[in-house]
N, C-alpha and C positions, 0 to 999 in steps of 0.2 A: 426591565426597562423602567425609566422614571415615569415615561408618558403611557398611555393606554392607545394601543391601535385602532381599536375599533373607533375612537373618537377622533383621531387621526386621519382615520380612512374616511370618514365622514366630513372633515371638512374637504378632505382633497377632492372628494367627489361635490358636495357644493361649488366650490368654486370653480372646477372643471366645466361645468353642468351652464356655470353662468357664459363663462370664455370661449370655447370649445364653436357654439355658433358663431362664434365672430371670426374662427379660423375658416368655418365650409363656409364662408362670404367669397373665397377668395380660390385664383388656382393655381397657388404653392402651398407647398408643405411649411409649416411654421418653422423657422429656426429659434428662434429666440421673442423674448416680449421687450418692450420698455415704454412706460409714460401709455399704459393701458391699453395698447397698441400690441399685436402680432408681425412679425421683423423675420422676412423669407431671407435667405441664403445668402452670406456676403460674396462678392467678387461677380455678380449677378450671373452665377452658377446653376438658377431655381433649382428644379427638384433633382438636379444631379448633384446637388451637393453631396458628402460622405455621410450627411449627419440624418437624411432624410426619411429614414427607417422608423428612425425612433418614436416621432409622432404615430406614425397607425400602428407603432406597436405599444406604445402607450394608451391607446385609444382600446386596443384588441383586452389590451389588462383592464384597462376600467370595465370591460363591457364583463370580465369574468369575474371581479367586485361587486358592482351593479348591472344584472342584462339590462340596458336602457340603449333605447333609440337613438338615444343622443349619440353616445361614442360608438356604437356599430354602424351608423352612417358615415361617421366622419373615418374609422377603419375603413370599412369600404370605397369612400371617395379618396383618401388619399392611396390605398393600396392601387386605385387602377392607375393614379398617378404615376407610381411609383413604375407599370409594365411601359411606362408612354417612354422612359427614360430608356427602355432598349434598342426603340428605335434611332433616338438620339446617338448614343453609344460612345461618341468621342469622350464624354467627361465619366466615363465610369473608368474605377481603377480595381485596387486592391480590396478596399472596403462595401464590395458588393456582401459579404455576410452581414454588416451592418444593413445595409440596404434590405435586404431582401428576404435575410432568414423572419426579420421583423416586422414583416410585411406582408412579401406572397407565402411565406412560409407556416407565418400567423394563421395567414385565412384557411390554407391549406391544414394546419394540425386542428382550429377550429371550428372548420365548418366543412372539413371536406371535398373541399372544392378541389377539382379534377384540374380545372387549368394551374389556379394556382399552384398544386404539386408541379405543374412543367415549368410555370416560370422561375419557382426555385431552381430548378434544376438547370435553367437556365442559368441561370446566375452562379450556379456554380462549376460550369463548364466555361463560363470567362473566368474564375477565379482560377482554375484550373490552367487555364492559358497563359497565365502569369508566371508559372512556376519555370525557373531559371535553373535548369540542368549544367553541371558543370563536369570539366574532365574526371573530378575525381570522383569515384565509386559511390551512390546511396548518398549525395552531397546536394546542395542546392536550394532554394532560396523561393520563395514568390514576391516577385519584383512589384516595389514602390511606384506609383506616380507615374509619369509615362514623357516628363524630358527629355532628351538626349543626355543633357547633363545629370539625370539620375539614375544611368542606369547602373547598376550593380548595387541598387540602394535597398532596405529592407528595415523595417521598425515594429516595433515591439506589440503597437497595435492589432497588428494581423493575426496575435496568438486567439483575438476572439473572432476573427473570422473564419477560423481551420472548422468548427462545427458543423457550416455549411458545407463544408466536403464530407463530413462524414456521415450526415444525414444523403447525400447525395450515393454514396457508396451504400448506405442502409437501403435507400428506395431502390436501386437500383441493382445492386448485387456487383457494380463495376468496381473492383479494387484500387482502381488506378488515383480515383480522388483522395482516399483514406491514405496511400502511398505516399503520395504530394504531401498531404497534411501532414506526413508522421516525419517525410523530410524534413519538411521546413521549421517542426518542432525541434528535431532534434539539433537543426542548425541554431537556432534561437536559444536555447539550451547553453549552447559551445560560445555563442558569442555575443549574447544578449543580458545573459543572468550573471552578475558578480558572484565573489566568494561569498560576500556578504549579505547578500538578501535584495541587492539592490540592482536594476537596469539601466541599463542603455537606454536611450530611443532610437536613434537612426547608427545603422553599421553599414556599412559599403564595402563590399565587397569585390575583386574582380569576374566579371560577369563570365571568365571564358574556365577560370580556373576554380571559383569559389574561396580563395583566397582572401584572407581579413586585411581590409585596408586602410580603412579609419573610421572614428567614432563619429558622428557628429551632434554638436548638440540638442538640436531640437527645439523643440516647446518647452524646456528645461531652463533652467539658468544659466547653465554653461555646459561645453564639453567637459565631462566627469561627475556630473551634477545628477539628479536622482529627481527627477518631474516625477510628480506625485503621481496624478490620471496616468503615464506612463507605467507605473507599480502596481495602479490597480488594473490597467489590462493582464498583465504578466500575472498578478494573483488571479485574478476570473479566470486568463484564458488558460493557464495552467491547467487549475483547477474543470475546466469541460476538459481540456483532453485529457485528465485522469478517467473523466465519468465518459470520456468516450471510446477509450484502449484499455481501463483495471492495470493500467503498469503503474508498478511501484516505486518506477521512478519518474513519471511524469510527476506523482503525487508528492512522492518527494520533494520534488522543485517547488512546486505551488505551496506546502508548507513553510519550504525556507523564505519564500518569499515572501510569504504572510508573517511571519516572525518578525523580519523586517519590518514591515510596511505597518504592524501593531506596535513596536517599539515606539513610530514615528507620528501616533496619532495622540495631539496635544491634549492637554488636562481640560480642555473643556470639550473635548470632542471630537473639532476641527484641524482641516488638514490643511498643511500648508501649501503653496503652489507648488512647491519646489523643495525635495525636503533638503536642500542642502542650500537657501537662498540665504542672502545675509539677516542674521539677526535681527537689526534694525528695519526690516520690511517686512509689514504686515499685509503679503498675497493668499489669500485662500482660492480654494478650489472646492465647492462643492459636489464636482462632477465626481471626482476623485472618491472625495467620503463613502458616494450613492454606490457606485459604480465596486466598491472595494468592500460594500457591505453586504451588496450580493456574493460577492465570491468567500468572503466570511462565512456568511449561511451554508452556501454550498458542501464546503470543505468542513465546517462543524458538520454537518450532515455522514461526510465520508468516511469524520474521522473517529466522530462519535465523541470530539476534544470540544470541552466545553469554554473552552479558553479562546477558538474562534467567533462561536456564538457571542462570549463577551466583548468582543474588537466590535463585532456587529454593532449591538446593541449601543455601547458607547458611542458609536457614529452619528447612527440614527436620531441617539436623544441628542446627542452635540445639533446635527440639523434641524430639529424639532423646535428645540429652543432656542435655537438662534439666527437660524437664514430661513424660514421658511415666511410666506407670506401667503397667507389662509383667508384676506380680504377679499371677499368676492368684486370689490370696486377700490382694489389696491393698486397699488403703483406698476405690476404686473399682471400678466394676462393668468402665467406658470407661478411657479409654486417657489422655487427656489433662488435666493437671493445674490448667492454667491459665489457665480460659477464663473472661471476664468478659463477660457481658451486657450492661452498660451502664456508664456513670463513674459515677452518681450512683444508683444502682439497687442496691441490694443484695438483694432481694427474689427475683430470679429467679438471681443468683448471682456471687459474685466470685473468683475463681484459685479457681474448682471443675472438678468434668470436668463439660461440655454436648455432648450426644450431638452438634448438628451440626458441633463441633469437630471430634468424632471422623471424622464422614462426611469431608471435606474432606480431613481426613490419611491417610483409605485412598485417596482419591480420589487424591491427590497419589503415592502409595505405585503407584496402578496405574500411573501416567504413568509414573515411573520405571522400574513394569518393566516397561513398553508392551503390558499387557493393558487399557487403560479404555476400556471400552464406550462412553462418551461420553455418558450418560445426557441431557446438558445437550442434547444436539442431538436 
């Protein structure tokens, strides 16, 4: 790498160190920062939003960078937030992995904590409730969002939610989660993943047969289009259900996938929203970059191929020197510049800082200096 980490880690942690109080002012989970400010959950969702995880499992990582008082408080005050959302329960969907592996699962692998292991397991007995059994044999899905009009729907995101079952199946010896999980991989597999290295986001399905019914396009540019953060799910979450099953063809996928998604990361580092958007628009996603640099590391790790570590490391300095904002009284509270929620979505945010941006870049940040706890497992 161009840049040095440990000087790296150092300012993330200054400037966390400064912000971080001005999030426990408050009782939501940070979504996002702008104009110095902390910016809770669009569609005023608060802490059931999808994205809600992320902070105390960012906070869980700083505290295994730096043990400081500062982010194991603020771990803990948003983790209990996070069990307050069960009893709520209408807005929880699909993305309870997100939610909760990074949170009660956190406190749970960190600190031992006896409830915590139940609320994960919580959380992954609704996960588990999702899953969409259909007539045909070993087939099936764990259903999107909870519309009327989506049901048979299913995206590509959820391949990093499957860890929660199978940490679930590990705690508990129940097979039936790691089942589900290894289902709805292998449906993801069949109708998710192109020839070429490239994803879908949303496939719908018929919910009675499992029958492939139409693509749709998503947070991508269009139907047929290759949303970047969609790629970097499918490379991460590939890549855990290799380190979660040793099959050689989950690992398979996640390689091809990474070939791909390496091809497509530009000469200065950065990703673009959409790797198929037009030419003439300059959308970036730094969520994508963070998010695609962990599963780098990971799969360099698996494969022992030093040509992933390189995709890493090119990421990383691309965000290094160009989207990150290390000002402790800068225009953000978080760390990165340019993070876009969706192509066509300007509503939740576009080349803003989003906190799970941010998770992802400390997360990538531990790899590097080979303290991450590994929350995901």
């Amino acid at each position: 790498m161009r840049n040095n980490i440990d000087e790296v880690i150092a300012k993330v942690a200054a400037k966390l160190r400064r912000t971080v109080p001005e999030a426990a002012k408050n009782r939501h989970v940070p979504y996002a920062s702008r104009a110095g400010k902390w910016i809770e959950s669009p569609w005023n969702l608060g802490n059931s939003w999808w994205t809600a995880g992320f902070w105390p499992g960012m906070m869980w990582l700083m505290n295994a960078l730096y043990p400081d008082e500062v982010f194991r408080s603020e771990a803990l005050r948003t983790t209990e937030l996070m069990t307050e959302e069960f009893r709520v329960y209408r807005h929880l969907n699909h993305d309870v992995g997100f939610m909760y592996l990074l949170s009660c699962g956190a406190k749970h692998k960190l600190e031992g904590d006896e409830q915590a292991k139940w609320d994960t397991l919580h959380a992954a007995s609704l996960l588990m409730g999702r899953f969409n059994p259909t007539s045909t044999p070993r087939a099936g899905f764990i259903k999107s969002w909870d519309g009327r009009e989506q049901l048979g729907y299913a995206i590509i995101d959820c391949m990093m939610n499957l860890p929660l079952l199978f940490r679930a199946t590990r705690e508990t010896g129940d097979p039936r989660f790691a089942a589900v999980a290894r289902i709805h991989a292998d449906t993801a597999r069949k109708h998710f993943v192109r020839e070429d290295g490239s994803c879908r986001h949303i496939v719908e399905f018929d919910p009675e047969t499992g029958d492939f019914v139409r693509e749709h396009g998503g947070q991508g540019f269009s139907v047929g289009s290759s949303w970047s953060r969609g790629q970097a799910w499918a490379l991460y979450g590939f890549t855990l259900l290799a380190m979660n099953t040793g099959d050689a063809g989950d690992l398979a996928t996640a390689e091809k996938i990474a070939r791909y998604f390496a091809a497509n990361i530009r000469a200065d580092g950065l990703i673009d929203c959409d790797f198929r958007q037009p030419e003439d628009v300059c959308r970036l996603d730094n969520i994508a970059s963070a998010c695609a640099a962990c599963g780098f590391l990971e799969l360099a790790k698996l494969t022992g191929k030093a040509e992933y570590r390189a995709a890493a490391e090119k990421l990383l300095d691309g965000l290094i020197d160009h989207c990150c904002d290390f000002d402790p009284a800068g225009e953000y509270c978080g760390l990165l510049t340019h993070c876009t929620a969706a192509y066509h979505d300007d509503n939740v945010g576009t080349h803003t800082n989003i906190t799970y941006g941010d998770y992802f870049f400390v997360e990538a940040l531990c790899k590097m200096k080979g303290c991450d706890p590994m929350l995901w497992m």
